[in-house]
N, C-alpha and C positions, 0 to 999 in steps of 0.2 A: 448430566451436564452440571457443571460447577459457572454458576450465576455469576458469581463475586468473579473470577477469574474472566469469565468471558467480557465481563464491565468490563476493568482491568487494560484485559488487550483492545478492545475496542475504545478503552482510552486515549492507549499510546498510537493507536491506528490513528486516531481522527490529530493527536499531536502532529504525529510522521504527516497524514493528508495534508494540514496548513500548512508546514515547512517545504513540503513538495509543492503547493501551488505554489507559493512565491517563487521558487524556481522556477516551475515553469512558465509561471507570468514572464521573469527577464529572461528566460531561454526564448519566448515569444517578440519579447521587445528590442531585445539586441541580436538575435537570430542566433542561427545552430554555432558559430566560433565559440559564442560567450560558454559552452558546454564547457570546455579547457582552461577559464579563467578559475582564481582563484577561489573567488565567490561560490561559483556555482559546485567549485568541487569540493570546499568546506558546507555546504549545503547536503549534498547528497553523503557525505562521512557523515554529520549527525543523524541522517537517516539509517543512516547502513546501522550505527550503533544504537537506536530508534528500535530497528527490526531486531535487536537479541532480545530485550521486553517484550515485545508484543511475541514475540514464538513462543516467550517459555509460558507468558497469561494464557495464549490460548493454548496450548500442549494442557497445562495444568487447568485447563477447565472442563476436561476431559469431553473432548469434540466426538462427533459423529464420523467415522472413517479416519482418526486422528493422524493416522499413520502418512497420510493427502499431504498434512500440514507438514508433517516432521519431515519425508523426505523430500518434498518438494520448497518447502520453507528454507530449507538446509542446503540441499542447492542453489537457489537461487541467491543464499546469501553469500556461499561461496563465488560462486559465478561472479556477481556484482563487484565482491571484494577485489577479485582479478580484475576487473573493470575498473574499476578505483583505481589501484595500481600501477594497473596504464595510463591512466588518465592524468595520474599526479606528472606524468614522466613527459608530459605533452603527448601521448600519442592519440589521434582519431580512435583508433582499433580500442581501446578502452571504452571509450563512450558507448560504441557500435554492442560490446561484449556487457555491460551494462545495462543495454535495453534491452539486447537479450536475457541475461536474470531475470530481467524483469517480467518477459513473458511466462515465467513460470506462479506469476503472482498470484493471477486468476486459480490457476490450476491448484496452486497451494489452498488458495480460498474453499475450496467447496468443502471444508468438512468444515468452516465456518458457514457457510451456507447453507448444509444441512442445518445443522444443529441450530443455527437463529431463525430457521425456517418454523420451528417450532413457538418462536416468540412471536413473531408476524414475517407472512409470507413477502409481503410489500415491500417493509423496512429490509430484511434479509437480501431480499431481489434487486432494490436499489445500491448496497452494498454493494452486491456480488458483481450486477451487471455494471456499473460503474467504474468498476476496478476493471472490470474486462474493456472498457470504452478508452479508458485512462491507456492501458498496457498497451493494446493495440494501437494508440493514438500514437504514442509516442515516436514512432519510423517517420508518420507524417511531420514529424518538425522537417524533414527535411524539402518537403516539398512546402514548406510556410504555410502548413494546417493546423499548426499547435494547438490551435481552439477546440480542437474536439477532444485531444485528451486531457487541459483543459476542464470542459466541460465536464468528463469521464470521472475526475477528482473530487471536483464540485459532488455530483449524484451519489460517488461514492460514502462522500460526507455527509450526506443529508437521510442515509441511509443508518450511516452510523449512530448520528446524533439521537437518529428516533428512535432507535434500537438501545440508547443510554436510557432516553428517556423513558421508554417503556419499566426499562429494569429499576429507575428510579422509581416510577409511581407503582408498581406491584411492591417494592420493597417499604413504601410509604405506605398503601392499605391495609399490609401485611401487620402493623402497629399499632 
């Protein structure tokens, strides 16, 4: 495991998670149409472009089961990008194709999972399971439950942040 790289992507992760909550905040406030407005789909393109950073940090930090990440990260980014696509053109069927990428997120995750499972099992856990709560949550916009993935981003973040911080004060003792 490459430290420096895995900071890195968990950088650009916790970047991409704030840019994602404010979306989903106004995907919560103005309901599922606002998915199609301008905003929200110049929102999720900086993500989409978010997610080439963070593949190649964690690829190059050389993860636990790496190969999880690369063909499931790769996928999904594809996926999404069709989704996009759609989405620019007004169609539903983009959004829809979208969240599905996005179930592939969790799945991409576990060779980050493993591997930070080795820094703390906790911080890893709240990562991993947060991003599952998040991806998952995400169908429930349509039934006006957006709080829970939502919520799912949040954990996922707080997962992250600790997992910085850890790597910051082992890299401060280490001095």
């Amino acid at each position: 495991m490459d430290s420096k790289f895995l900071f890195k992507g968990n950088l650009v992760s916790l970047i991409a998670s704030l840019i994602i909550l404010a979306g989903l905040v106004l995907l919560e406030i103005n309901g599922i149409s606002f998915a199609l407005s301008g905003t929200f789909l110049a929102i999720m393109t900086v993500v989409w472009i978010l997610a080439i950073p963070s593949l190649v940090s964690y690829h190059r930090s050389k993860l636990e089961r790496r190969w999880i990440l690369d063909f499931f990260g790769i996928a999904a980014m594809v996926i999404t990008l069709v989704g996009l696509i759609l989405a620019y053109q007004r169609s539903f069927l983009g959004v829809e194709i979208i969240v599905l990428g996005y179930t592939l997120e969790p799945i991409a995750g576990i060779s980050i999972y493993l591997t930070a499972n080795k820094i703390s099992k906790l911080y890893s856990s709240l990562f991993f399971w947060g991003a599952v709560v998040f991806t998952f949550g995400l169908p429930l916009y349509f039934f006006n439950l957006g709080d829970i993935s939502i919520f799912g981003d949040v954990v996922k973040m707080v997962g992250i942040v600790m997992l910085m911080r850890s790597y910051l004060l082992s890299n401060l003792t280490k001095r």
